[in-house]
TIMI-2910 file (N, C-alpha, C, CB; in pm, 1 decimal, decimal comma, always signed):
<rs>
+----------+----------+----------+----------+----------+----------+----------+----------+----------+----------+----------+----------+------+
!      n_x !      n_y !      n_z !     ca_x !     ca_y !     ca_z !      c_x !      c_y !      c_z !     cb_x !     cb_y !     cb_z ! resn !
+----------+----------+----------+----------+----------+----------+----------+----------+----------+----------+----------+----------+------+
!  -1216,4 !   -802,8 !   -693,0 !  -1216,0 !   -658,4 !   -705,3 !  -1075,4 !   -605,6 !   -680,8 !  -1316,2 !   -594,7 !   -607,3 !  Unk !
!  -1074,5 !   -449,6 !   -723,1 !   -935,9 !   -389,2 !   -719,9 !   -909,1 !   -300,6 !   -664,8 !   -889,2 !   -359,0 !   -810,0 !  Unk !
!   -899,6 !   -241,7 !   -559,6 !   -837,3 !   -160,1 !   -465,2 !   -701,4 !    -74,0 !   -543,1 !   -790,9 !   -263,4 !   -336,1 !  Unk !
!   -723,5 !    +65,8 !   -589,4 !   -569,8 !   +100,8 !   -658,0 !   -519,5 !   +250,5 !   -566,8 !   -588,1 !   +141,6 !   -870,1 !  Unk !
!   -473,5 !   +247,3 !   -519,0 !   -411,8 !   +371,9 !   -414,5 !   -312,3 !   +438,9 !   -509,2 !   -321,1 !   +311,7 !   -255,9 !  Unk !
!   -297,9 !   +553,6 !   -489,4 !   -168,2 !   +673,4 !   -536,6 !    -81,2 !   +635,6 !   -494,5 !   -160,7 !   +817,6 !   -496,9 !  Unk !
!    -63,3 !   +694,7 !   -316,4 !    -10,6 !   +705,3 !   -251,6 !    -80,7 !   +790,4 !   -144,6 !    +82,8 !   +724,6 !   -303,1 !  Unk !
!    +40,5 !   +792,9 !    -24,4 !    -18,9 !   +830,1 !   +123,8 !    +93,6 !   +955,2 !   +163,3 !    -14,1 !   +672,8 !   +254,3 !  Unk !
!    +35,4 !  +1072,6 !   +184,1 !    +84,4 !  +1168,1 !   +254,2 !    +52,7 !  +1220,8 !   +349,4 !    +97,8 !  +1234,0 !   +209,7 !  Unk !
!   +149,4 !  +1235,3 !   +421,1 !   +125,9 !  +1329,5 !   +542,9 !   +225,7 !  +1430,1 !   +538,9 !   +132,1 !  +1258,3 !   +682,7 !  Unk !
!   +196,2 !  +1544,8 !   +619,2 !   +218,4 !  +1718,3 !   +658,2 !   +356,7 !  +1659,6 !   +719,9 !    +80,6 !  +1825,2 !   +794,4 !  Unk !
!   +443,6 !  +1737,5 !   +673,6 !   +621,9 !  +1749,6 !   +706,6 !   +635,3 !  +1739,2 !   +840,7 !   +704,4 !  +1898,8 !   +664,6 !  Unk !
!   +505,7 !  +1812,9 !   +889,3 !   +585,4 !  +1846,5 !  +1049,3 !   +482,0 !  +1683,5 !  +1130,3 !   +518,5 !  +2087,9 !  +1152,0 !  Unk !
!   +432,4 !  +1648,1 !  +1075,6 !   +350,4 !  +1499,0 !  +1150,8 !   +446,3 !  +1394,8 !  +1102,6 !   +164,3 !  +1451,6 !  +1086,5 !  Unk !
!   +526,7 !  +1386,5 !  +1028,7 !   +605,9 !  +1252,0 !   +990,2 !   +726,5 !  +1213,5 !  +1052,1 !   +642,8 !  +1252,0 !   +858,1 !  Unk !
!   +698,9 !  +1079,0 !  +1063,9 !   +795,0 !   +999,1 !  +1192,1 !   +732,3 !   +965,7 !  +1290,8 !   +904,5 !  +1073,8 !  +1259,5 !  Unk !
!   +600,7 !  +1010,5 !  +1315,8 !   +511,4 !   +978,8 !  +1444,9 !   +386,4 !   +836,6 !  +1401,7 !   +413,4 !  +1154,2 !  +1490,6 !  Unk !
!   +444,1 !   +738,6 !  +1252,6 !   +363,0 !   +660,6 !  +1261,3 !   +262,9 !   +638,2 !  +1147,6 !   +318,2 !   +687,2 !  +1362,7 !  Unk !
!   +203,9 !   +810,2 !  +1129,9 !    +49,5 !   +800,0 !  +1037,3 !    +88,3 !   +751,7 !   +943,4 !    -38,8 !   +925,8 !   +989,6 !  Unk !
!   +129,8 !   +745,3 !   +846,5 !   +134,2 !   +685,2 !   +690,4 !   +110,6 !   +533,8 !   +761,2 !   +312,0 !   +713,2 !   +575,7 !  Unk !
!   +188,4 !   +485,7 !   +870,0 !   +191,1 !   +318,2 !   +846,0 !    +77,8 !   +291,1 !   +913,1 !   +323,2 !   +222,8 !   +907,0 !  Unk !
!    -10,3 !   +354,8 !   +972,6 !   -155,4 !   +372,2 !  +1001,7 !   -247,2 !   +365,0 !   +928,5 !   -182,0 !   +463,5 !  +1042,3 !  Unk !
!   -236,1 !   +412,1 !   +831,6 !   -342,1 !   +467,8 !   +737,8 !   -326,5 !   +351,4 !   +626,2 !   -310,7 !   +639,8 !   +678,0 !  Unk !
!   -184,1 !   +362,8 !   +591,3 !   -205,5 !   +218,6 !   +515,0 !   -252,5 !    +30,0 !   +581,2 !    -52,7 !   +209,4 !   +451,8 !  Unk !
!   -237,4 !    +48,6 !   +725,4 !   -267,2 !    -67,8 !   +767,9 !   -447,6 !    -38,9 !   +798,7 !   -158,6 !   -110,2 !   +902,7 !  Unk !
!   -509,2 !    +56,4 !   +803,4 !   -641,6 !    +90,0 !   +837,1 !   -682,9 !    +64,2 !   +650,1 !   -662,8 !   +275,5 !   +929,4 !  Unk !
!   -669,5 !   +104,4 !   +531,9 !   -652,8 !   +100,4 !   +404,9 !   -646,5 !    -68,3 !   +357,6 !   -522,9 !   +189,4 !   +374,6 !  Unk !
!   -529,9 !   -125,7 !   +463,9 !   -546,0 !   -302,6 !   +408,3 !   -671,5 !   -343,7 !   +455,5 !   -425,3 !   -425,9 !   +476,7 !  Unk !
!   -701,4 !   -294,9 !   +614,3 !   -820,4 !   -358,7 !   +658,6 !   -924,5 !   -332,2 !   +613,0 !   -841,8 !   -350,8 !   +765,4 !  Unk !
!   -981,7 !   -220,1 !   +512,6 !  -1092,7 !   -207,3 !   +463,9 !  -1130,5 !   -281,8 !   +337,3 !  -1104,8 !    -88,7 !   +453,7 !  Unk !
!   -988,7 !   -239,4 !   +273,2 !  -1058,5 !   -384,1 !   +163,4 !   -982,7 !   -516,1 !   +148,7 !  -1067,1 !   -340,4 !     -8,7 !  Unk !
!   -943,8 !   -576,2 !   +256,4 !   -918,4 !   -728,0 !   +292,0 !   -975,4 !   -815,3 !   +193,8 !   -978,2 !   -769,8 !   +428,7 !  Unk !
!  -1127,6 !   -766,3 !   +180,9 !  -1208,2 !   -853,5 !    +87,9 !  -1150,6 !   -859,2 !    -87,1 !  -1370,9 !   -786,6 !    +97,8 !  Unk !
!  -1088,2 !   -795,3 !   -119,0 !  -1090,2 !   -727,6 !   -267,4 !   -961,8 !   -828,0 !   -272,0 !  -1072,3 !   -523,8 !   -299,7 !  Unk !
!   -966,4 !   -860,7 !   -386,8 !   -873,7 !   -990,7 !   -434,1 !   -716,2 !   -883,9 !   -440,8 !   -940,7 !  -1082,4 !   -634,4 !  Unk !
!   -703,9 !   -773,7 !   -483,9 !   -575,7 !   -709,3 !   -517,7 !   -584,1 !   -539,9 !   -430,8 !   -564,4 !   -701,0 !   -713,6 !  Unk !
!   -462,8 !   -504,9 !   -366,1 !   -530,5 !   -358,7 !   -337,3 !   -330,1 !   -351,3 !   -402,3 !   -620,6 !   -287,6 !   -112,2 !  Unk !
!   -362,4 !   -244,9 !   -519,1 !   -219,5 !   -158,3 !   -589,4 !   -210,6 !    -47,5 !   -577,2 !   -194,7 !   -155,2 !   -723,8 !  Unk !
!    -68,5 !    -66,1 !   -536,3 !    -29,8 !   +125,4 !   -460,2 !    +51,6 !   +170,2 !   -599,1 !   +123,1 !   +142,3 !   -261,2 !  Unk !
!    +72,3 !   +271,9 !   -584,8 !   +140,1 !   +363,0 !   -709,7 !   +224,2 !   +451,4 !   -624,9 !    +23,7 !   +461,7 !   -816,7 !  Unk !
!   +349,7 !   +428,1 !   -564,7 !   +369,4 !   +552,5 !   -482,2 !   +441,0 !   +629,6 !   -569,7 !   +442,3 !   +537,0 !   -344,9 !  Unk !
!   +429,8 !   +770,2 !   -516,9 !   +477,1 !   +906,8 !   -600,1 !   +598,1 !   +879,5 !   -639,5 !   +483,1 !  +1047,1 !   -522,2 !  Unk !
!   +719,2 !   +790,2 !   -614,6 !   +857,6 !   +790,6 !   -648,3 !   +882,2 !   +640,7 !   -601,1 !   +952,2 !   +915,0 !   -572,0 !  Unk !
!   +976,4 !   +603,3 !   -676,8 !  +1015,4 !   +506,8 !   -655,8 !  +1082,6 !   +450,3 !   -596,4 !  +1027,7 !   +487,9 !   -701,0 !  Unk !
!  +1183,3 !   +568,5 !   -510,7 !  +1257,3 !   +549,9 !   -386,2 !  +1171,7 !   +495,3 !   -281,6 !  +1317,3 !   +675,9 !   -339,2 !  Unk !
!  +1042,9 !   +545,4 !   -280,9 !   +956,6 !   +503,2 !   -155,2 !   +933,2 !   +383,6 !   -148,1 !   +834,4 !   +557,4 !   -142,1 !  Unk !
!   +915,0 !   +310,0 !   -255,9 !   +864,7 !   +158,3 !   -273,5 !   +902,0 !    +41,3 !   -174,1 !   +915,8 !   +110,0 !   -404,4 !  Unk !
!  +1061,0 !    +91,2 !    -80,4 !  +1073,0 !     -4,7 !    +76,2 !  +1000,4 !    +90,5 !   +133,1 !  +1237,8 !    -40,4 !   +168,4 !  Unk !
!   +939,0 !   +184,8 !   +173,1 !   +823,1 !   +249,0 !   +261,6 !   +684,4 !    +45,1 !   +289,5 !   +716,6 !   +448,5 !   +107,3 !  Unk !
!   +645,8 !    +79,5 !   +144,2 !   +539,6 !    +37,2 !    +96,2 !   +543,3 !   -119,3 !   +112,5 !   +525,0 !    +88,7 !    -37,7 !  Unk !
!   +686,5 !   -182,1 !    +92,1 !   +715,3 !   -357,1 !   +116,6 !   +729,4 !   -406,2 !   +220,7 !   +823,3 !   -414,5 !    +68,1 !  Unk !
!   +732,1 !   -251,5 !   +353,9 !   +701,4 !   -353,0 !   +496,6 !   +586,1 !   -377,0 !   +534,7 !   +748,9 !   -308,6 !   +621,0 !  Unk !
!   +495,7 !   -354,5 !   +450,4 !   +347,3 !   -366,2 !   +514,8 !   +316,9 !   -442,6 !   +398,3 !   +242,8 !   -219,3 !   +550,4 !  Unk !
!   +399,2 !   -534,5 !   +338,9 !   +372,0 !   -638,8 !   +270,8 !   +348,1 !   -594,4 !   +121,0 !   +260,8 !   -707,7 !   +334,6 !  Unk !
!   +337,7 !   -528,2 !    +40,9 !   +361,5 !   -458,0 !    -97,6 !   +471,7 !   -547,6 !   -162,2 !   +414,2 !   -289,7 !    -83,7 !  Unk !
!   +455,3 !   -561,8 !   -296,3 !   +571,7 !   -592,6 !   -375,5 !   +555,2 !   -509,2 !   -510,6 !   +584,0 !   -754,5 !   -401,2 !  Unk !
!   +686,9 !   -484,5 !   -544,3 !   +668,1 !   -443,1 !   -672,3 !   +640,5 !   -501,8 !   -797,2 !   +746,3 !   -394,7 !   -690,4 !  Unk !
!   +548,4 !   -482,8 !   -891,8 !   +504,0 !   -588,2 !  -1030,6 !   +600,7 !   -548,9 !  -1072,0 !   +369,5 !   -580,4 !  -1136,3 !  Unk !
!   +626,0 !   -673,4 !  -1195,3 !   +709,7 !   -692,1 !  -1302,3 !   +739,9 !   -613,6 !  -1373,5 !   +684,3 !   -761,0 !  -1366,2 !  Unk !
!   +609,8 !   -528,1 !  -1422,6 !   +605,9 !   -437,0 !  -1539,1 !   +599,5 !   -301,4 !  -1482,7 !   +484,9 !   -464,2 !  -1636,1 !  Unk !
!   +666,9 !   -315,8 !  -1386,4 !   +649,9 !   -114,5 !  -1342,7 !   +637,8 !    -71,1 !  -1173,9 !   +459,7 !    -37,2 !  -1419,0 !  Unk !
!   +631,1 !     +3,1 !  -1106,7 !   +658,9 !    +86,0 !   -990,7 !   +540,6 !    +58,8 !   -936,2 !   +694,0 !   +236,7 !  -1007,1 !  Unk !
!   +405,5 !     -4,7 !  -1001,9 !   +283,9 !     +2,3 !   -920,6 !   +305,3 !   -162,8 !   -823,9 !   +121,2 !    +16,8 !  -1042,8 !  Unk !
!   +260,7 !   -124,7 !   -729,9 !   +285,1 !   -240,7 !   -567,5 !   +124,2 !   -281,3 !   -548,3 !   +360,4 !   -129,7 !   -371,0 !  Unk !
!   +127,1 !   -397,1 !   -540,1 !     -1,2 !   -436,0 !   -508,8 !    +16,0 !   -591,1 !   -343,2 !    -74,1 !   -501,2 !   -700,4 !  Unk !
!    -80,9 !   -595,4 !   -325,4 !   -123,2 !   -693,9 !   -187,1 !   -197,4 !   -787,4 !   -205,6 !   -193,1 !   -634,9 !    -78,9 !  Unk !
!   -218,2 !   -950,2 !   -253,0 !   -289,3 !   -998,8 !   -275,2 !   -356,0 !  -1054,2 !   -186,7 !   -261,5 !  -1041,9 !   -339,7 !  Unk !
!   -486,3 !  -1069,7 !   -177,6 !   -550,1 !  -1118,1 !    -25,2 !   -652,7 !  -1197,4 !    -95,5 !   -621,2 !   -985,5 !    +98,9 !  Unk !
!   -576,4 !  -1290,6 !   -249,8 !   -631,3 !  -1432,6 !   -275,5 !   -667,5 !  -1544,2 !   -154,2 !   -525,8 !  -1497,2 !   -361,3 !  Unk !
!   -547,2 !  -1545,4 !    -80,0 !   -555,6 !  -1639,4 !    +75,8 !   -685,6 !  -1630,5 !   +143,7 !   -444,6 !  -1582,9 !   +199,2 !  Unk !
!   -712,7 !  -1539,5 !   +135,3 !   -846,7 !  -1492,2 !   +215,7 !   -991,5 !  -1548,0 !   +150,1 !   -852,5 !  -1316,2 !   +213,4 !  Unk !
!   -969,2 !  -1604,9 !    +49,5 !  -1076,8 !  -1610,3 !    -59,8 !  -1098,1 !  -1772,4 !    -14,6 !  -1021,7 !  -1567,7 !   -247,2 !  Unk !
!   -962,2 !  -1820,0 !    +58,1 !   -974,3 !  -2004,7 !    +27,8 !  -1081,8 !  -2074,7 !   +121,9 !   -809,4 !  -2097,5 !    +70,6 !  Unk !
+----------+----------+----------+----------+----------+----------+----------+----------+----------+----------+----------+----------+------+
</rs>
């Protein structure tokens, strides 16, 4: 299965205190099970946001995905 995210926002005045890397690590743990979870973030500057919590960018474009094949073995 496929897990496909936008992206993650939070309110101007809450950022730096954490939530985005919350929400995306609460987001891996829900679907752990799902063979692929792909992020799309709003810009492409963000995309090192998205590669410390393990994201890479595909070949063909800005969308970041997590494979949790390992999990399947």
């Amino acid at each position: 299965m496929l897990a496909y995210i936008h992206y993650v926002l939070v309110d101007p005045a809450y950022k730096g205190q954490g939530i985005a890397g919350h929400m995306i690590e609460r987001i891996k743990e829900k679907y752990k099970d799902y063979l692929y979870i792909e992020w799309m973030p709003e810009e492409s500057k963000n995309a090192s946001f998205y590669e410390r919590f393990g994201f890479e960018v595909m070949d063909d474009g800005i969308a970041m995905q997590r494979c949790n094949f390992a999990n399947k073995r």
